[in-house]
N, C-alpha and C positions, 0 to 999 in steps of 0.2 A: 556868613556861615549858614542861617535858614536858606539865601537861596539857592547855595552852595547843596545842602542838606537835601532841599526839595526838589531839582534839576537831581541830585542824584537819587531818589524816590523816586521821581518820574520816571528816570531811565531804566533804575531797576524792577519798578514794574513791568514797565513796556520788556524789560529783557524776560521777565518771567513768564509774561505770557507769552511770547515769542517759543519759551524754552517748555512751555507748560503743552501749546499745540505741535510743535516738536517733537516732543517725548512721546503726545499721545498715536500723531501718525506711526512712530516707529513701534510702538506698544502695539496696533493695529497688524503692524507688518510684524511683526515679531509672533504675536498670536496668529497671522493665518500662515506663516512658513511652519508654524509650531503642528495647527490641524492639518495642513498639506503632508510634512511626515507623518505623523499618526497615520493617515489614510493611505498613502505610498506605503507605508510598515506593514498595516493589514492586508493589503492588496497582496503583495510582496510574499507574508507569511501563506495567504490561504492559498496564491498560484503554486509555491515550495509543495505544500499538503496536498493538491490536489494532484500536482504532477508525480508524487509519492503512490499516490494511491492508484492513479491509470499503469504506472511502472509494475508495480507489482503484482494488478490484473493482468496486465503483458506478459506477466513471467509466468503465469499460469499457463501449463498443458491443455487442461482442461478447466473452466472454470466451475466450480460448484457452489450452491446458495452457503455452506458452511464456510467454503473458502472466503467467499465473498464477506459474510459476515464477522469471520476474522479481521481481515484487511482492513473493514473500516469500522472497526473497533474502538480503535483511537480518535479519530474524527466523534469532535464533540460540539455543544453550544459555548461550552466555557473556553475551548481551544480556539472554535473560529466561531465565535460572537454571531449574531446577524441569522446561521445558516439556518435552515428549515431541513434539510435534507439531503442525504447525497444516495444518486441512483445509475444503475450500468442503464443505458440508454444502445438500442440498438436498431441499424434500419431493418424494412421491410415491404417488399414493393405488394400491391395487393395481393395476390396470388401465392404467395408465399406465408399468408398470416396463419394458417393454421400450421402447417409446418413448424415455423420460428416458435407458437404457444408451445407445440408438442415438446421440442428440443428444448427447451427452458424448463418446461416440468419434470423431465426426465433429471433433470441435474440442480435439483432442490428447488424452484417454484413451483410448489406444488400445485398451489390454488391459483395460478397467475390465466387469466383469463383477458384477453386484446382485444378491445374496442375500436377500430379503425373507425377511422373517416369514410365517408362515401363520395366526397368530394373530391379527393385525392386520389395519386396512383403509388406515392412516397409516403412510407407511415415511419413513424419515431416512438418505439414501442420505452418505456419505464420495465422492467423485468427484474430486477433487482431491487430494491430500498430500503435504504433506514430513516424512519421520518430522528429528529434530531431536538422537537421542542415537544416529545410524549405522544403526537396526533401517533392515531392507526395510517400504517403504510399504505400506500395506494398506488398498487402496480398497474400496467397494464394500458394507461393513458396514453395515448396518441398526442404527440407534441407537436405534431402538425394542425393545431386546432388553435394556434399558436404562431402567428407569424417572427415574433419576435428568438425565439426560440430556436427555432427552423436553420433562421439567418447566423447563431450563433452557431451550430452544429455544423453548419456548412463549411461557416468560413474555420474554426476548428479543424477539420477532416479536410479540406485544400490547403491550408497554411502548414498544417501537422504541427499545433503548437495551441497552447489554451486561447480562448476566446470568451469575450464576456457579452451579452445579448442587450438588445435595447430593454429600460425597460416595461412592464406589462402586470396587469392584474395577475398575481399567479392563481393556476390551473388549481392547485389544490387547497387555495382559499375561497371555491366557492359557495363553500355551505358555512361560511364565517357570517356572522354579523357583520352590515355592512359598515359599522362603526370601527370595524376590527380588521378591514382589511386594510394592505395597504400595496403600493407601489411594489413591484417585486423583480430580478433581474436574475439570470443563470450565471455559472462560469463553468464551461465544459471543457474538458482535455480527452483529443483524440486517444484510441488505447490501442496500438499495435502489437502486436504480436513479439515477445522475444524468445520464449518457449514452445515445443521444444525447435535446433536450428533449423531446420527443414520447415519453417512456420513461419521463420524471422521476416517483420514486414506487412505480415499483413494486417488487415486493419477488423477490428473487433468491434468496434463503437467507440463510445465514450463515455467518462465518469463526470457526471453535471451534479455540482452543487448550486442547490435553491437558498437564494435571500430573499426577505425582507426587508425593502431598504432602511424602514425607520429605525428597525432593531438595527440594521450595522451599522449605522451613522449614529446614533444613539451610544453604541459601545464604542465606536471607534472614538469617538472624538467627546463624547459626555464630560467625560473627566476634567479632557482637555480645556474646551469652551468655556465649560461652566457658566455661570453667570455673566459672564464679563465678553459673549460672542453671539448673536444670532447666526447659526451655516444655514447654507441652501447647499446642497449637491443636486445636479442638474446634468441630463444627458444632452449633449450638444448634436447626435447623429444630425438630425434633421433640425426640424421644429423643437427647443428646446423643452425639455419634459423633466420635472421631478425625480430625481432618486430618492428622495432622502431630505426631510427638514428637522435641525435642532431650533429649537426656542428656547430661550434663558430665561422668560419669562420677567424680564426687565426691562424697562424704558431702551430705548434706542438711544445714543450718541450721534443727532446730527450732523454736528460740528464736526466728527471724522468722516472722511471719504471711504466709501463699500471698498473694499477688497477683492480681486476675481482672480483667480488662481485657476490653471490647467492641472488635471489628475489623468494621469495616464494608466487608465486599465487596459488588461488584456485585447488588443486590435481595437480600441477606442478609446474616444476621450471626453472627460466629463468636464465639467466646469463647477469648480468650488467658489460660492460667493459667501463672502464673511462680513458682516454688519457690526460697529461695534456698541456694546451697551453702556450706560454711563455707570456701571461697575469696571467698569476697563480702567478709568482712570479716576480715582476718590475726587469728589464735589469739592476737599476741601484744598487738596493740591489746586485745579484749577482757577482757586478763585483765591491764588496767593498774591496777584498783584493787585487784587480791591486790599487786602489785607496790610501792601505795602504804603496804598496814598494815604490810609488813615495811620499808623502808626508812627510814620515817618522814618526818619535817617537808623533808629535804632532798629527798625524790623527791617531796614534794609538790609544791615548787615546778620542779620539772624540767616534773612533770604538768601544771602547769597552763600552761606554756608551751610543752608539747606538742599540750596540747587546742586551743592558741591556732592552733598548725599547721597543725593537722587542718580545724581549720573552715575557715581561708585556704585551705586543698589543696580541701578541698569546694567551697568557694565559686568558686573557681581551676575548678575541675575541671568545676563547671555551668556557666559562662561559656561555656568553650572550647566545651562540648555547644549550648547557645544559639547561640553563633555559626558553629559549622558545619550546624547545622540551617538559620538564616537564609542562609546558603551558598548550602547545596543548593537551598532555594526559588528563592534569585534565579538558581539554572544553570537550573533547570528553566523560568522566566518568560521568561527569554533564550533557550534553545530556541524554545518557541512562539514567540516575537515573527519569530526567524530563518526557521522553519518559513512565515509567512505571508508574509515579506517574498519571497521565497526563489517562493511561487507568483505574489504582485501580479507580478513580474518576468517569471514566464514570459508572463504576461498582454501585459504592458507593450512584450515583445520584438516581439508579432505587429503590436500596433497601433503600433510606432515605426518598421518595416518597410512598414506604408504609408505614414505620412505622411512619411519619408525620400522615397520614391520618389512620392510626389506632389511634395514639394515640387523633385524633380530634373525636374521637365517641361520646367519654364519657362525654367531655362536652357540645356537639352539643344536645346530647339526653337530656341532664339537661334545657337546652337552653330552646326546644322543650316541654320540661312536663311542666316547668313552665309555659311557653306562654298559653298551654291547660288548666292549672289548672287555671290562670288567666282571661282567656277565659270563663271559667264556672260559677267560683266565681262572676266576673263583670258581666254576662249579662246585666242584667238590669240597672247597674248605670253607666257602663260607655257614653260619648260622641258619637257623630258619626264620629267624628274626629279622636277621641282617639282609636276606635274601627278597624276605619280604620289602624292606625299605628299598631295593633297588627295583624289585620291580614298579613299586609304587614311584620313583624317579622315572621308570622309563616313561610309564603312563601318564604322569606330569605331561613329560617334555612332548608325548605325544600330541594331548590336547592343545598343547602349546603351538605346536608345527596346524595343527587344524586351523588355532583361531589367526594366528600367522597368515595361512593362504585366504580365510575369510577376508583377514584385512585388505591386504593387496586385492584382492578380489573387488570389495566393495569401492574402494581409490581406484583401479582400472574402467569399474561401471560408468564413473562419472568423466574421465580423461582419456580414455582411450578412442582415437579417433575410428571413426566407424568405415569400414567396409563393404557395402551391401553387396548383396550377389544372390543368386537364385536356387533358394535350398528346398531340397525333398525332406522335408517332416518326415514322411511313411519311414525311408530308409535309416536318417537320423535315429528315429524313437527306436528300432529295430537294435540299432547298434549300440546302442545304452544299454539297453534292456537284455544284450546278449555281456556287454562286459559286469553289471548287475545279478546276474543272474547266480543266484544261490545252489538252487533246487528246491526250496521251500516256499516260494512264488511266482508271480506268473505278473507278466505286463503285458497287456494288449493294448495294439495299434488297429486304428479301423480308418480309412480311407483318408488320412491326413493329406492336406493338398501341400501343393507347392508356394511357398512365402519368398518375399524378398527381405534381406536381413546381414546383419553380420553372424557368419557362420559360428562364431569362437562363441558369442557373445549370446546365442538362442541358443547352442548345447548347453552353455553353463545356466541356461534359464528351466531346461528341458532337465537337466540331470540334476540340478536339486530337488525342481517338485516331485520325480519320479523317486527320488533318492530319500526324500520327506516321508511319501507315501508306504516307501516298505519300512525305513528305521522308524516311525512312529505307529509300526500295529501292536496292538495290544499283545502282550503273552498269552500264547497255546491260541492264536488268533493266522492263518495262512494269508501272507502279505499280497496285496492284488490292486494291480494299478491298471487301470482304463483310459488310456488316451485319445482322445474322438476329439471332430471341429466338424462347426455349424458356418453358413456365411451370415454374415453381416451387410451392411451397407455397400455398396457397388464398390467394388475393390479390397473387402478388409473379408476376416475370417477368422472367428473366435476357436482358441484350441484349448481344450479343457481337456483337467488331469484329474483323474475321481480315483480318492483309495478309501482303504477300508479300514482306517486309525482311528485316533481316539477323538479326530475331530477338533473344532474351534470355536470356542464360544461366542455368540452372535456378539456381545457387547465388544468382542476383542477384534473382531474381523478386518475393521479400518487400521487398528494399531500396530497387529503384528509387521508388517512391509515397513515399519519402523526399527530402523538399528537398535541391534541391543534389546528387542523385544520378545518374550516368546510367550504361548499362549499359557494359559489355566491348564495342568495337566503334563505339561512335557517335563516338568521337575525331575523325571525319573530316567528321563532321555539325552543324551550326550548331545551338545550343541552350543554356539557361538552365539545364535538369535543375530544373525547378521545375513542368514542365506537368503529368506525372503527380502533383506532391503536391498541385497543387490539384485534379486530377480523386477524389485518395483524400479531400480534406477533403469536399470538395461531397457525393460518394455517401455519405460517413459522416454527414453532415451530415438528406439522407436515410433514414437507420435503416438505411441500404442495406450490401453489401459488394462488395468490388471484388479483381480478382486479374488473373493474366495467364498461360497456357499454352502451351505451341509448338503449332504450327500444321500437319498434316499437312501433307507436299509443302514443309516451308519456310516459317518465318515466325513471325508472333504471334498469339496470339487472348486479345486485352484483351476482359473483360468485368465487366459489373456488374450488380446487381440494384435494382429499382427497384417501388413500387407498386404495382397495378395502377389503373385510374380507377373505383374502386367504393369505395363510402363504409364496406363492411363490411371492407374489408384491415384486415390486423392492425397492429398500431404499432411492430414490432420484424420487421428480415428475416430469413426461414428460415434 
């Protein structure tokens, strides 16, 4: 029986440790498939966010520093860990740099001021930025100072799809302590053009978010590692080079074999090496078969209903890992779905906003004939009361039939497909202005040129502002409308409409071309607050821009830009 006992002691030791280095390789592996997701997840998440944010600079007509600072609003350090910054990046071959500075100031950098290379004949200007860990922004840097950079830009804008850069000291850590810098990488996504269609395609720049590698490896995988991991992330381009090192600040586990793992970022690949420490696997598990020669036959069987444990806690333990990885997949497949549902909707709002108001004609006109016919029938018997309550129906159903055509009006601005063809303004304004015509005011035309356009679609843009300018003048005030155009940039030609009303207050000036908006003051004016949003769809709709100014002597001066009728105009307005 003792040697029965101690032949099975022996064995069950040797099986322990057999099952003790066993467990720990697969703990090893188990831990670096574990950081290998983590870091695939983040990658994953910030490529989704990044290509969010170039989309939506895409969908801009025109870009502006406010716009811009909306859009990457959301983009933060607690949403994507690591980043330092995100900035519109755009070319510029020498000769063009004062240009590119002026056109950027013009449209909200104001102070942005371009420092080119003199080395170079390719410059990569910053013109946009929000720094992301509190630093002051720093536009205006030359990324071409910057090989690493350069290379991600490039292949980004030939691939037409994100790209992540080798990495490099970054540009805007060099007035850091040099204790505080660190290793640092881009990820940039090409920004094409999807607004307006006559634009589609073409190429804008890019939106580059700057890391830190220690800060992303640090958040990515912190948690993760913890004590029980040393990582290296490592750029394999060439000569391999640091991204990113965690230290757990614990002895090392020689006894396991290093772990090296591929991570596939945007057009490269890095290489994750994971070390494990001797918190990965407790001192006192490992040294459960010294525990069995001394004990003997009875801690063998302890042992082996411990090892029974262990494997349940492992197997337990990669379960729970399985199903919170299938988790996360399915949050993340539910985002998307939410994401697309969430635009079909804003879609869906414009077009259910006409046929609402289509389908309100029919009864609106029934509304209206009978009021008339009632009207006619009763002269004479009805009340004065009663008379009064029908007229006050009629005049309901009037505004009613107004905000009706507004609707369909503003749903046509955005779905109606366009027509262009070669209109005379002069003549146009002329004949507005003759069916307009009161006797109590006066609209003049002075040398308006000839635009290309949809003709439906510039009268209805032409006979509101004219139609604004006389219903909005003041009482015991003679209505008087001035239509005059200036040129613009080679092909385009600004046409301004100046009356003599009550005017619009500078703080409301961006809002009103907003649905459902009307300014400070027209409370007393009959109106929908729908005409200028559709005159701001239509002109955008154009490639155009549109705005509104006070008016020397009192007033407004609505204007927009428009084509010229020459087949050589550009496809985007100055």
């Amino acid at each position: 029986m003792a040697l029965l006992g101690c032949l099975g002691t022996i064995l069950a030791a040797l099986s322990l440790h057999s099952v003790s280095r066993s467990r720990s390789e697969r703990a090893v592996e188990t831990k670096a498939q574990i950081v290998q997701q983590a870091i695939d997840a983040e990658l994953d998440r910030y490529r989704a966010s990044l290509a969010d944010v170039a989309a939506a600079v895409g969908a801009q007509t025109q870009l502006e520093a406010g716009e811009f600072a909306a859009i990457v609003a959301p983009v933060t350090q607690r949403r994507l860990p690591g980043a330092v910054g995100v900035s519109l990046v755009v070319p510029a071959a020498t000769g063009d740099v004062s240009r590119v500075q002026a056109y950027w100031r013009r449209h909200g950098s104001t102070d942005l001021a371009l420092h080119p290379r003199s080395d170079v004949d390719t410059h990569y200007f910053a013109v946009m930025t929000r720094r992301l860990d509190g630093a002051t922004p720093r536009t205006g840097i030359d990324a071409a100072a910057a090989a690493p950079p350069v290379q991600a830009l490039t292949t980004a804008r030939t691939s037409r799809d994100i790209a992540v850069s080798p990495t490099y000291p970054l540009l805007g850590d060099a007035d850091l302590p040099a204790g505080e810098r660190q290793l640092s990488f881009i990820m940039a996504a090409p920004v094409f053009a999807t607004s307006p269609p006559s634009a589609a395609g073409q190429f804008r720049g890019w939106i580059v978010l700057a890391f830190r590698g220690g800060d992303f490896l640090r958040t990515a995988i912190g948690q993760v590692a913890g004590k029980q991991a040393n990582v290296e992330l490592s750029d394999t381009g060439g000569e391999p080079v640091p991204v990113a090192v965690w230290d757990s600040g614990v002895r090392l586990d020689g006894a396991i074999a290093v772990q090296r793992r591929a991570v596939t970022a945007p057009q490269r690949t890095w290489e994750l090496r994971i070390e494990a420490t001797e918190d990965l696997v407790p001192a006192t598990e490992e040294r459960l078969d010294e525990a069995a020669l001394v004990v003997g036959t009875v801690i063998t069987l302890l042992l082996a209903a411990l090892t029974s444990a262990i494997v349940t806690s492992r197997d337990r333990a990669l379960r729970k890992v399985d199903q919170a990885t299938r988790a996360l997949r399915d949050d993340i497949g539910r985002r998307e779905i939410v994401e697309r549902k969430l635009r079909q909707r804003e879609e869906e709002l414009v077009a259910f906003a006409g046929v609402v108001a289509h389908d309100l004609r029919s009864p609106l006109a029934n509304v209206s004939a009978l009021a008339e016919v009632l009207a006619e029938e009763t002269e004479d018997t009805l009340s004065a009361e009663h008379r009064q309550f029908l007229d006050r129906l009629r005049l309901s159903a009037a505004r009613m039939s107004d905000l009706i055509d507004d609707l369909l009006a503003y749903a046509k601005a955005d779905n109606v497909a366009l027509r262009p063809e070669v209109i005379d303004l002069d003549a146009m304004v002329r004949d507005i202005a003759a069916e307009r015509a009161t006797g109590s005011g006066t609209v003049f035309a002075q040398d308006l040129p000839r635009v290309r356009g949809d003709r439906t679609l510039i009268r209805q843009v032409l006979d509101n502002l004219i139609g604004n300018g006389i219903k909005y003048t003041p009482p015991g005030r003679i209505p008087e409308v001035r239509v005059t155009s200036c040129p613009q940039n080679p092909g385009w030609c600004r046409i301004d409409v100046a009356d003599r009303g009550i005017g619009v207050p500078e703080q409301q000036r961006r809002d009103i071309f907003e649905a459902f908006t009307r300014a400070s003051g027209s409370e007393g004016f009959q109106g929908t607050g729908l005409g200028l949003a559709i005159v701001g769809r239509i002109v955008e709709r154009h490639s155009g821009a549109v705005g509104v100014d006070a008016n020397p002597g009192g007033g407004s001066r609505f204007w927009f830009t428009m084509p010229m009728a020459d087949d050589r105009a550009p496809a985007r307005a100055p």
